[in-house]
Structures are given as C-alpha cells and as structure tokens.
ZADO-1210 file (C-alpha; in nm, 4 decimals, padded with zeros to 6 digits):
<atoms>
<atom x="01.0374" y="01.8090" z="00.7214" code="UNK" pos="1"/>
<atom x="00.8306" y="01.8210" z="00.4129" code="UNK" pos="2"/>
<atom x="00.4667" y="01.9264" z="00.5372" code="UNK" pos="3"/>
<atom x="00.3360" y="01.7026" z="00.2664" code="UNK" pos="4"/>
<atom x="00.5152" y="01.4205" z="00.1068" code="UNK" pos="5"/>
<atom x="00.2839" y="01.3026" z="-00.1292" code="UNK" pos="6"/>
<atom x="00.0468" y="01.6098" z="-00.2835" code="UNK" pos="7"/>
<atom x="-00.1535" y="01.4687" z="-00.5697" code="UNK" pos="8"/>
<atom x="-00.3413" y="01.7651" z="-00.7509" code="UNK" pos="9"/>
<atom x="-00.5923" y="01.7598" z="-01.0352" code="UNK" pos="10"/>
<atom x="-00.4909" y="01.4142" z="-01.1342" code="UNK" pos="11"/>
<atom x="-00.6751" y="01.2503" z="-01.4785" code="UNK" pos="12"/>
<atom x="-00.6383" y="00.9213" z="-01.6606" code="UNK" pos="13"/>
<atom x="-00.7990" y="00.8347" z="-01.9619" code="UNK" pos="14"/>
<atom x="-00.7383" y="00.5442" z="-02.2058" code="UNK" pos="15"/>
<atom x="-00.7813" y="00.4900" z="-02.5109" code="UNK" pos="16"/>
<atom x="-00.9605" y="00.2128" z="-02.6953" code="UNK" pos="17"/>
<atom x="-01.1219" y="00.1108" z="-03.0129" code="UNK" pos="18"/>
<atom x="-01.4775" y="00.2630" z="-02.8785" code="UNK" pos="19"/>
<atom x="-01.2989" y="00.5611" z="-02.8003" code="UNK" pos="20"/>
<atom x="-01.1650" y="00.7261" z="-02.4478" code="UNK" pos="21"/>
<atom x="-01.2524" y="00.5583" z="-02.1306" code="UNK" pos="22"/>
<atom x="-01.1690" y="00.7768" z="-01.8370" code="UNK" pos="23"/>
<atom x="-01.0741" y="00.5790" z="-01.5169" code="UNK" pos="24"/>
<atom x="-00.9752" y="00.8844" z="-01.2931" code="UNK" pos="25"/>
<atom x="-01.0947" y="01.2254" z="-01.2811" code="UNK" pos="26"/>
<atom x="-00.9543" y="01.5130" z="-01.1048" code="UNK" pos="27"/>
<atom x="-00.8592" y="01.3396" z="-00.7704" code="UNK" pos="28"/>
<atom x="-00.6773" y="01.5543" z="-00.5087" code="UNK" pos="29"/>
<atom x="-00.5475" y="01.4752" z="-00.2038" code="UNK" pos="30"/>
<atom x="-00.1961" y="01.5092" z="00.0160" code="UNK" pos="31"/>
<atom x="-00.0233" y="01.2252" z="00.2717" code="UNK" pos="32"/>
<atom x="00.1961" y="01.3499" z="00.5662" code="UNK" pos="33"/>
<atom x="00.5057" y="01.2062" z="00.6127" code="UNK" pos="34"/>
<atom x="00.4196" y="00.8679" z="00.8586" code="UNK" pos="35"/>
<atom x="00.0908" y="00.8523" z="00.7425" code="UNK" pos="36"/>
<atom x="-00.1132" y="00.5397" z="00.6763" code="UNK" pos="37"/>
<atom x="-00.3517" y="00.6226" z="00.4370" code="UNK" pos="38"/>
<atom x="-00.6509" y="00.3998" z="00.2943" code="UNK" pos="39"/>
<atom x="-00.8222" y="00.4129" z="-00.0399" code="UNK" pos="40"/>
<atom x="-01.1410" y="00.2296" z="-00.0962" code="UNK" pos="41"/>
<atom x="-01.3760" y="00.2902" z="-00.3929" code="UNK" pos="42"/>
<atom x="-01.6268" y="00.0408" z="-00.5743" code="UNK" pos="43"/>
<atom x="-01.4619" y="-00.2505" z="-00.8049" code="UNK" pos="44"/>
<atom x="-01.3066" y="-00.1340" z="-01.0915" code="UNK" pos="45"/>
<atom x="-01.3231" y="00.2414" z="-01.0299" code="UNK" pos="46"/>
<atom x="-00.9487" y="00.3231" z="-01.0838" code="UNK" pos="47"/>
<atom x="-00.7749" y="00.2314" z="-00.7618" code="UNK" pos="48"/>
<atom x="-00.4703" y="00.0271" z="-00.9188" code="UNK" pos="49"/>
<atom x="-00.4788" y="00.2681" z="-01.2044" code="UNK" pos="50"/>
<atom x="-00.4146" y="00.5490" z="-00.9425" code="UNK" pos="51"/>
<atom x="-00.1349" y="00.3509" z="-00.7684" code="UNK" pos="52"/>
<atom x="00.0550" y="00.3012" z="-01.0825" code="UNK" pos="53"/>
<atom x="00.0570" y="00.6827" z="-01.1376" code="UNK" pos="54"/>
<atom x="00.1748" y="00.7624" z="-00.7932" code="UNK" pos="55"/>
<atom x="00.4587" y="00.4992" z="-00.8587" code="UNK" pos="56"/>
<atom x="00.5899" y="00.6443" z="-01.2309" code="UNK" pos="57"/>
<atom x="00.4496" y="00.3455" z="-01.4357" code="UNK" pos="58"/>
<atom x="00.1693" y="00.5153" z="-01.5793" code="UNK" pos="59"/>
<atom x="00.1799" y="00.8808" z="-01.6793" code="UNK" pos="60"/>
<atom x="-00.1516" y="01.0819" z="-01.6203" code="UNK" pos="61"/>
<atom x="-00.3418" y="01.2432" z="-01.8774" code="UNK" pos="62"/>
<atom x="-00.3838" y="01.5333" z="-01.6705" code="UNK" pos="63"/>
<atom x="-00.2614" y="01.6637" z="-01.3465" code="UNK" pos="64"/>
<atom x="00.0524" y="01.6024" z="-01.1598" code="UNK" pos="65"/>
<atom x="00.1945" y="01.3504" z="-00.8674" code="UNK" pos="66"/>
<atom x="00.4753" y="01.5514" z="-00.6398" code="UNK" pos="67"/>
<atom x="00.6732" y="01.3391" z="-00.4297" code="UNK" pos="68"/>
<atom x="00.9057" y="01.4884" z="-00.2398" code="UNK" pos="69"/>
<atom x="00.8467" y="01.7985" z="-00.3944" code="UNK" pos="70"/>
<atom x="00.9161" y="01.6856" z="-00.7417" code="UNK" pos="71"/>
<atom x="00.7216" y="01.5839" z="-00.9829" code="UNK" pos="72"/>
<atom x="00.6829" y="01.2196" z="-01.0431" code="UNK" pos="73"/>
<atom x="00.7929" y="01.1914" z="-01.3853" code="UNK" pos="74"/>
<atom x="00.9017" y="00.7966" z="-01.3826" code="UNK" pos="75"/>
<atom x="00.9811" y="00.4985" z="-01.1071" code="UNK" pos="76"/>
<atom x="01.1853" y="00.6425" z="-00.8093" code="UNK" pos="77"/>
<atom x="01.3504" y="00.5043" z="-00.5254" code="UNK" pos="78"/>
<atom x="01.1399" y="00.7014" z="-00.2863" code="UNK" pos="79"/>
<atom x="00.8812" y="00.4627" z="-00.3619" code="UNK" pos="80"/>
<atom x="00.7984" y="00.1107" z="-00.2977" code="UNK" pos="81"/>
<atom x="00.5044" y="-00.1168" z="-00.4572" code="UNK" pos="82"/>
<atom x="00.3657" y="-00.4271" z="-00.2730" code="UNK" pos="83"/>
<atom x="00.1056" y="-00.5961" z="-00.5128" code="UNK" pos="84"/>
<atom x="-00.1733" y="-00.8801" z="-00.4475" code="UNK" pos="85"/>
<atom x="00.0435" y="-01.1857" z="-00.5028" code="UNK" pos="86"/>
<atom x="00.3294" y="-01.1899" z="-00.2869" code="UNK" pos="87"/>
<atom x="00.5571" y="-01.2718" z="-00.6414" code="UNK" pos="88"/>
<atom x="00.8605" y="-01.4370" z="-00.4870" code="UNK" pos="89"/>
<atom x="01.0673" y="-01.7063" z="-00.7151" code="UNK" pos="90"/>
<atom x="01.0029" y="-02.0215" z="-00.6450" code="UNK" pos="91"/>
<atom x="01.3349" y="-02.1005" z="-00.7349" code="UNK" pos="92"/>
<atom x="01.5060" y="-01.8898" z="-00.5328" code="UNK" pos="93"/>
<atom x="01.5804" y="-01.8857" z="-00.1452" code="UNK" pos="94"/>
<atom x="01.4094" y="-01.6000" z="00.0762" code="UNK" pos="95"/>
<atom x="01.6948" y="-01.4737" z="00.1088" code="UNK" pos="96"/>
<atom x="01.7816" y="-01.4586" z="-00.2994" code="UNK" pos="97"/>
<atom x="01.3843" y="-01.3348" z="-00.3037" code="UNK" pos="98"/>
<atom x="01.5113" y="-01.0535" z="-00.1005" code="UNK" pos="99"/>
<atom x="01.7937" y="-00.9327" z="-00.2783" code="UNK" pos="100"/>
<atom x="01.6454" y="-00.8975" z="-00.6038" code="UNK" pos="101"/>
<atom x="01.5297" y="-00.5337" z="-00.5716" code="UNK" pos="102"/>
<atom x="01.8767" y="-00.4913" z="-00.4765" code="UNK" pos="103"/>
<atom x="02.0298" y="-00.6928" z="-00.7777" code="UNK" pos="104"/>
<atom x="01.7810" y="-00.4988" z="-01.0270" code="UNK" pos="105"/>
<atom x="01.9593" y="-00.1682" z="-00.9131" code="UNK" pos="106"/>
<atom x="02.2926" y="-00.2956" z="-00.8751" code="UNK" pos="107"/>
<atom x="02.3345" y="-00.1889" z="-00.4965" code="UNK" pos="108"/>
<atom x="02.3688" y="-00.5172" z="-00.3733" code="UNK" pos="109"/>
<atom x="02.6672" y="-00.4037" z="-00.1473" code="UNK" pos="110"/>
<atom x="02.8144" y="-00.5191" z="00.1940" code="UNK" pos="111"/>
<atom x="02.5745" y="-00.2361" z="00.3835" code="UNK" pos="112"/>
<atom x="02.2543" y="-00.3212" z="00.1909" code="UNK" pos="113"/>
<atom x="02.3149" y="-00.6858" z="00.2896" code="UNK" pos="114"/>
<atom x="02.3557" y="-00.6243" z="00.6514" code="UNK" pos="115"/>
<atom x="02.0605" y="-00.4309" z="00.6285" code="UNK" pos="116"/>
<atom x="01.8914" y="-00.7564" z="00.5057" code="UNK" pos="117"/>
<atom x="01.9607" y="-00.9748" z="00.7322" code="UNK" pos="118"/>
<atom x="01.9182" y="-00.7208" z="01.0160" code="UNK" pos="119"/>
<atom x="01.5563" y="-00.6447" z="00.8979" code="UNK" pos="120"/>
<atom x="01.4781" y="-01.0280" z="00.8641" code="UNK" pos="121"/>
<atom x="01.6021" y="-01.1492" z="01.2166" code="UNK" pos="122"/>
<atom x="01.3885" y="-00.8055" z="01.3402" code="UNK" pos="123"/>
<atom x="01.0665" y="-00.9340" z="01.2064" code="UNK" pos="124"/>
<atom x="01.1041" y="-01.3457" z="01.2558" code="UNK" pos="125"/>
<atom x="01.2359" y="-01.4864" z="00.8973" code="UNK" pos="126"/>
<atom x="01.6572" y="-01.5074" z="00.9617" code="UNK" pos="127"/>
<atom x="01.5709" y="-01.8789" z="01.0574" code="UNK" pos="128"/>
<atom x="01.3901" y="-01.8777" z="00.7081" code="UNK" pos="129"/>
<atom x="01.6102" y="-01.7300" z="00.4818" code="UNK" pos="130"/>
<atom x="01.7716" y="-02.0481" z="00.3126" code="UNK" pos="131"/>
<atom x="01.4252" y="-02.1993" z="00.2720" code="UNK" pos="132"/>
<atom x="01.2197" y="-02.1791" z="-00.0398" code="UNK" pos="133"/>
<atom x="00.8875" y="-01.9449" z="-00.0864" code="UNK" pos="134"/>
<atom x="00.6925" y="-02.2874" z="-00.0848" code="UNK" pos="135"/>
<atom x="00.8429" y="-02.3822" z="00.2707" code="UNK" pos="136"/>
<atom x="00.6617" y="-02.0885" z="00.4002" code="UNK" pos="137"/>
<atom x="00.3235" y="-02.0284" z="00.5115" code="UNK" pos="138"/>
<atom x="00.1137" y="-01.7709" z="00.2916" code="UNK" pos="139"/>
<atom x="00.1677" y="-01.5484" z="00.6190" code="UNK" pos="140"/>
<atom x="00.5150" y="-01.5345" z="00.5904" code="UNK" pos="141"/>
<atom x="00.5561" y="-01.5558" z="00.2195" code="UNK" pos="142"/>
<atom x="00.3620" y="-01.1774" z="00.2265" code="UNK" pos="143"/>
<atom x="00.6252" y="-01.0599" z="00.5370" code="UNK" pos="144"/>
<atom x="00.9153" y="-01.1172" z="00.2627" code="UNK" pos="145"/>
<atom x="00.7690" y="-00.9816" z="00.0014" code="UNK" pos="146"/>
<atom x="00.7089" y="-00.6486" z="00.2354" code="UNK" pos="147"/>
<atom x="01.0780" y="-00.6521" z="00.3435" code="UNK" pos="148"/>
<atom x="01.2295" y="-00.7457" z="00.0254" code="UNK" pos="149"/>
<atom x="01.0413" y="-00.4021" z="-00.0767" code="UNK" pos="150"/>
<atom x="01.1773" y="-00.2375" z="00.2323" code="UNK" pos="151"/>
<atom x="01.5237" y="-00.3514" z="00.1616" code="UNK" pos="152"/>
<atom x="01.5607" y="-00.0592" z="-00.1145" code="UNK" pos="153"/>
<atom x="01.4814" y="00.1695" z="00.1446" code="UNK" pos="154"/>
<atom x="01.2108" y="00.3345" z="-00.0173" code="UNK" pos="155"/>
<atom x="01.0470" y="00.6396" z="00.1924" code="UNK" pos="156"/>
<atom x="00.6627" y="00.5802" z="00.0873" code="UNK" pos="157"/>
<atom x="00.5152" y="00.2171" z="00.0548" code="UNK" pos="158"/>
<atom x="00.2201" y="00.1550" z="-00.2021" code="UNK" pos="159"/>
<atom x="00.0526" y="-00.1540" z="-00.1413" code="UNK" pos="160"/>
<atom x="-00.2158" y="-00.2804" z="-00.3810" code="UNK" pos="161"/>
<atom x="-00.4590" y="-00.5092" z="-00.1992" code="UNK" pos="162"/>
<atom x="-00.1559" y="-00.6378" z="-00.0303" code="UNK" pos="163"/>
<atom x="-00.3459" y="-00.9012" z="00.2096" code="UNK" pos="164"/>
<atom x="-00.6550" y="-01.0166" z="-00.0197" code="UNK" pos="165"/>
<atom x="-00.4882" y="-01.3222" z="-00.1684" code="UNK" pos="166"/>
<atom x="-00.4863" y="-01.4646" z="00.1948" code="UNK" pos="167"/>
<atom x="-00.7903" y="-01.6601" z="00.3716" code="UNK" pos="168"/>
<atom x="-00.9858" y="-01.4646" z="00.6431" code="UNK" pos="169"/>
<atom x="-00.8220" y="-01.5070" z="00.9766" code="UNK" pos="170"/>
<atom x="-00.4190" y="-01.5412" z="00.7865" code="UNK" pos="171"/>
<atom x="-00.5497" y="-01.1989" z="00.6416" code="UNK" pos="172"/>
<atom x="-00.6040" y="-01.0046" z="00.9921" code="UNK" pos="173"/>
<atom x="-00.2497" y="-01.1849" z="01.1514" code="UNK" pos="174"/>
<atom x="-00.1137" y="-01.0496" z="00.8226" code="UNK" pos="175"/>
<atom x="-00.2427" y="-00.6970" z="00.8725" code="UNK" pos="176"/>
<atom x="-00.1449" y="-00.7030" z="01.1860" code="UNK" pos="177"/>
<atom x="00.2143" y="-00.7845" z="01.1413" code="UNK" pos="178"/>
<atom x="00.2678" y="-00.5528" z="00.7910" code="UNK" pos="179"/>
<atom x="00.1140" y="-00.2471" z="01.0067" code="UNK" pos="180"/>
<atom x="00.3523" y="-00.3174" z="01.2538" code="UNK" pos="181"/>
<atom x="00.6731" y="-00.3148" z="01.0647" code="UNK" pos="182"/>
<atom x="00.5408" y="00.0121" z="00.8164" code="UNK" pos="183"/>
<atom x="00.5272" y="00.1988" z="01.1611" code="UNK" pos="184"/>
<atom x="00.8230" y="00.0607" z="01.3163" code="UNK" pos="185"/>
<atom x="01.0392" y="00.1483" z="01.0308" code="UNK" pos="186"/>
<atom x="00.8176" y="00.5065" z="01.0394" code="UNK" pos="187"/>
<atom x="00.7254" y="00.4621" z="00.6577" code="UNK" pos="188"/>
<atom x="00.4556" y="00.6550" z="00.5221" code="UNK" pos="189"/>
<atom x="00.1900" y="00.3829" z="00.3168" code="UNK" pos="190"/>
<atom x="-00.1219" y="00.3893" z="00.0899" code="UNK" pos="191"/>
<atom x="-00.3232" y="00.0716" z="00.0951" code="UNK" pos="192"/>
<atom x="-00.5964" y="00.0413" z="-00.1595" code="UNK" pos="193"/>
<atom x="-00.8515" y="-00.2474" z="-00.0811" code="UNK" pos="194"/>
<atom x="-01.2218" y="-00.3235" z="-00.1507" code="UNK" pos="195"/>
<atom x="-01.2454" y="-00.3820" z="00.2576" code="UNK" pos="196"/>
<atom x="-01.4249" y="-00.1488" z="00.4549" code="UNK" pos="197"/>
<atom x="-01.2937" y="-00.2944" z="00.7831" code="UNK" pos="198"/>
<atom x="-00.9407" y="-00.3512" z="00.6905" code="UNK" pos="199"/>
<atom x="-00.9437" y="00.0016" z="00.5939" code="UNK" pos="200"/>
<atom x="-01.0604" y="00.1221" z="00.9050" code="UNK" pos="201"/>
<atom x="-00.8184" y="-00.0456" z="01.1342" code="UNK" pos="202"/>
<atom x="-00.5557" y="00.0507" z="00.9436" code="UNK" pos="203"/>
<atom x="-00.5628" y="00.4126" z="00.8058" code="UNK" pos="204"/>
<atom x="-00.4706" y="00.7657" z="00.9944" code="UNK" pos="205"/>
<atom x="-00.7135" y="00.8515" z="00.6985" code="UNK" pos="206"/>
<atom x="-00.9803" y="00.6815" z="00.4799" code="UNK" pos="207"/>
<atom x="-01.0147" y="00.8330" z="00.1311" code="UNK" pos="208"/>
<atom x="-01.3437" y="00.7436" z="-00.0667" code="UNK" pos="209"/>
<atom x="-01.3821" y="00.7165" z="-00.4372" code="UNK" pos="210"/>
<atom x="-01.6888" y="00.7361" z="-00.6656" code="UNK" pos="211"/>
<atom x="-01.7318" y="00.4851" z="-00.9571" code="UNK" pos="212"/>
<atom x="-01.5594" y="00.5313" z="-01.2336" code="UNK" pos="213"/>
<atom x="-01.4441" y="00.8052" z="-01.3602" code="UNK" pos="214"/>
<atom x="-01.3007" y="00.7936" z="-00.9690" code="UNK" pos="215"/>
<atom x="-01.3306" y="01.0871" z="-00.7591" code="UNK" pos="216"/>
<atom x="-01.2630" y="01.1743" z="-00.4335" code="UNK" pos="217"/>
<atom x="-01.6060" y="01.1504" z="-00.2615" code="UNK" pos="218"/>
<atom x="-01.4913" y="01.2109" z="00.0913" code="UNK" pos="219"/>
<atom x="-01.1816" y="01.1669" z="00.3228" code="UNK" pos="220"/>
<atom x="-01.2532" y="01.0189" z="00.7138" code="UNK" pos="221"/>
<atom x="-00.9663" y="01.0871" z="00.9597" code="UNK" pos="222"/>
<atom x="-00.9915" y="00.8117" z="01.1937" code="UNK" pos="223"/>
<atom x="-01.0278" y="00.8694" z="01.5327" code="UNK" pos="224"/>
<atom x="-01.0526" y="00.5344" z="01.7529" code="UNK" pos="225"/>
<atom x="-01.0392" y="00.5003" z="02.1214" code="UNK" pos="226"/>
<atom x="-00.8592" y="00.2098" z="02.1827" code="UNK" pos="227"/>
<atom x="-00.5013" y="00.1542" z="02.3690" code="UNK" pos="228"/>
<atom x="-00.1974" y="00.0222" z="02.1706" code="UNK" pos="229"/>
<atom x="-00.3436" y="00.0514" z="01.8141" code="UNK" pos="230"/>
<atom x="-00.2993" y="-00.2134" z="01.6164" code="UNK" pos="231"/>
<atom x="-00.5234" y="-00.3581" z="01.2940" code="UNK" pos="232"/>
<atom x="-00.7243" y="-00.6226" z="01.5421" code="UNK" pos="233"/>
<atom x="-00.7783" y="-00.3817" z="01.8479" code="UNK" pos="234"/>
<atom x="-00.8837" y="-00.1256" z="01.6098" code="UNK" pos="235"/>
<atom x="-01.2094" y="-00.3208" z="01.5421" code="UNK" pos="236"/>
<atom x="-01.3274" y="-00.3467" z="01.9129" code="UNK" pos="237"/>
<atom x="-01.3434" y="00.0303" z="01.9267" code="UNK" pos="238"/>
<atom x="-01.6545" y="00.2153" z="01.9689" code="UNK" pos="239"/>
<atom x="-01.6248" y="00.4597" z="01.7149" code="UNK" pos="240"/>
<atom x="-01.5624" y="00.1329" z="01.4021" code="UNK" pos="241"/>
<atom x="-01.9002" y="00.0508" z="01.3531" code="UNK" pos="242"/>
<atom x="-02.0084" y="00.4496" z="01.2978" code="UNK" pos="243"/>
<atom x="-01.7311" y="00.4464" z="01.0689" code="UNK" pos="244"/>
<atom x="-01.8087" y="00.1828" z="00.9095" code="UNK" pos="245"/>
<atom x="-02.1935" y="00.2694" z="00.7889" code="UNK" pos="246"/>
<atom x="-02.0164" y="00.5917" z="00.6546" code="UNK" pos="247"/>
<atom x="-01.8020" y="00.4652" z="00.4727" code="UNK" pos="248"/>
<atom x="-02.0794" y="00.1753" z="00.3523" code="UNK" pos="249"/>
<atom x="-02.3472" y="00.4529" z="00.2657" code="UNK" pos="250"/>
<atom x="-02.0681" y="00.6674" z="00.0429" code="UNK" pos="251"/>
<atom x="-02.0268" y="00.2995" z="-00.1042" code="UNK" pos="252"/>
<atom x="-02.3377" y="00.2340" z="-00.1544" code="UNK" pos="253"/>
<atom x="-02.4944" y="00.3504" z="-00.5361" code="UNK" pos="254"/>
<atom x="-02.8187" y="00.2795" z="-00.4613" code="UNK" pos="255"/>
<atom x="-02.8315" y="00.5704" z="-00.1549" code="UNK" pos="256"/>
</atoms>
C-alpha cells in the first residue's frame, strides 16, 4: 500500500484578469494516507474550491504538481470522486436514474455496476426510495444519493466541497453523521473543505489550515479525541473539541 495517496507539493494557482494576475493559491503542500479523512478550513474566499478542482483534474495549476496514486494528476480520473454543495440530482429522473448517471457518462453501466447499485442503496436505507423522485425526498436523503451515486463509480478518494452547508442546522449534523459513516464503511479516503470549525473537527483524522488568499498552509492539527465509537456528534462531547477549537479559531482569526 501506497504510503501516501494523495501528495500535493509546491502547488500554485494564479488567474488571470483584466487588472492583471490574481493568485488564489500559493505553494500549498501537504500528503493524505490512504483511509484518511482530512479537513480543510481557511477564511471565505481564500482558494478552497479552487484547490479541490486541482486535486480533481478540472483546473490545471500554475505551478506545482497533484500525485495521485503516484501519478501525476494531469486531467479527471476515476480514482477520484467530487461531491459539491447542492446535492444536483434531476428532478426528472428517479433516484435510481440519479444514480446511474455517473455510470451512463462513462458508459459502464453494466450488469455488475448495477448490482453494485442497488446493493449500496439497500446498505444505507434508500432501495425503498429508488423509484421516487429527488423532490419525494427529504434534503437528508437527497445528499445520501448524491454521495452514493458518486460512490457508484468506485472512485478510491472522495472530494467533497461543503458537502452539508446547503442543509439547516440539526439536518446538517444527521447528515454528517450518516456521510462519515458510509466514507469509512466503504474505507474511502475523503477531503472535506468547509468554513465550519466544528464540523471540521468531528470529522477529520487531520485539520489543515489556510491563510487568506493567496492560501497557504498555516498549520495542520491531527485530531486526537477521547471519545468511544467516533462518530461526527460524539466527537463534539469530547474534552479535547473545545481546545481544538480556539486553535483552530485563533489561526482563523486576522485580527490575532
């Protein structure tokens, strides 16, 4: 096994506009085990997505290099799935069609793949759903099929882009909960990026920190909590959360 399955090294972005260059990322490094959950958090509009879209192939970097693998990522691969804000699903289309697409994009849609479907969607609760439409669904649920219709592609690393901050307060911690459950069960490795301190916490094997923009790595927490049976919602009742927390806060905070 790969020591490293994500190594990001001397990474850059800068775009270009009529006033000029604007760099959004500068010289970031940092590496993700395989089975990792890994956090990013930085101030609003410091690069996060921008980062994300690199590690994924839809952006190429101005400088510096993404290895995956152990290859350079050099455009979209199947290694890698993306989970954005909105959940996306057709309205048009049954769960179950919602599912598939992935799967339709990349021609694969074979008699395997579709057992693997409908074996992933009894596992987590939605086989009874999967002739209903995305507006039959709670918001809840809706964000559980977008997260297995990425899974069904069987993608070894899962990038999720503020993946639960579309949803209200308390749907967003039963969310978290369930989404952390399946990425472990299914022994993925993940990178959330979110603006939440707490959600980051509860989550992550490790917290990275980024500086305003141009983003830089400011610091990286491992998280230790001592709490039984892990999950997103126990996480926060440990003692340790609230020290990480005013950490995390103060390398937040540009007035300190």
């Amino acid at each position: 096994m790969l020591q490293n399955i994500i190594e990001v090294v001397n990474l850059s972005m800068k775009y270009h506009s009529l006033n000029g260059e604007i760099p959004a990322l500068a010289q970031i490094d940092f590496n993700v085990k395989p089975g990792e959950f890994v956090c990013i958090v930085g101030p609003s509009g410091c690069g996060k997505s921008t980062l994300l879209s690199i590690m994924d192939g839809l952006l190429r970097p101005t400088g510096g290099q993404v290895i995956i693998g152990g290859a350079p990522v050099s455009g979209i691969s199947a290694k890698v799935g993306y989970m954005l804000q909105k959940d996306y699903l057709f309205e048009w289309r049954t769960i179950l069609e919602n599912v598939f697409l992935g799967l339709e994009i990349r021609k694969s849609l074979f008699k395997e793949a579709k057992a693997y479907v409908l074996d992933i969607l009894n596992t987590y609760g939605l086989y009874d759903f999967k002739d209903k439409y995305p507006g039959q669904l709670s918001g809840g649920m809706r964000q559980r099929a977008a997260l297995i219709r990425t899974l069904a592609t069987r993608p070894e690393i899962l990038l999720l882009d503020e993946a639960f901050s579309a949803l209200d307060y308390q749907t967003r911690l039963l969310v978290s909960e369930d989404i952390y459950g399946i990425i472990k069960n299914e022994h993925k490795t993940a990178i959330l990026v979110t603006h939440d301190i707490s959600e980051s916490i509860s989550i992550a094997d490790r917290v990275i920190v980024l500086s305003q923009r141009p983003a830089k790595v400011k610091n990286i927490y491992e998280i230790h909590l001592t709490c039984e049976n892990r999950t997103p919602i126990t996480s926060r009742n440990a003692a340790e959360f609230k020290l990480y927390f005013n950490q995390i806060w103060k390398e937040l905070d540009v007035h300190v």
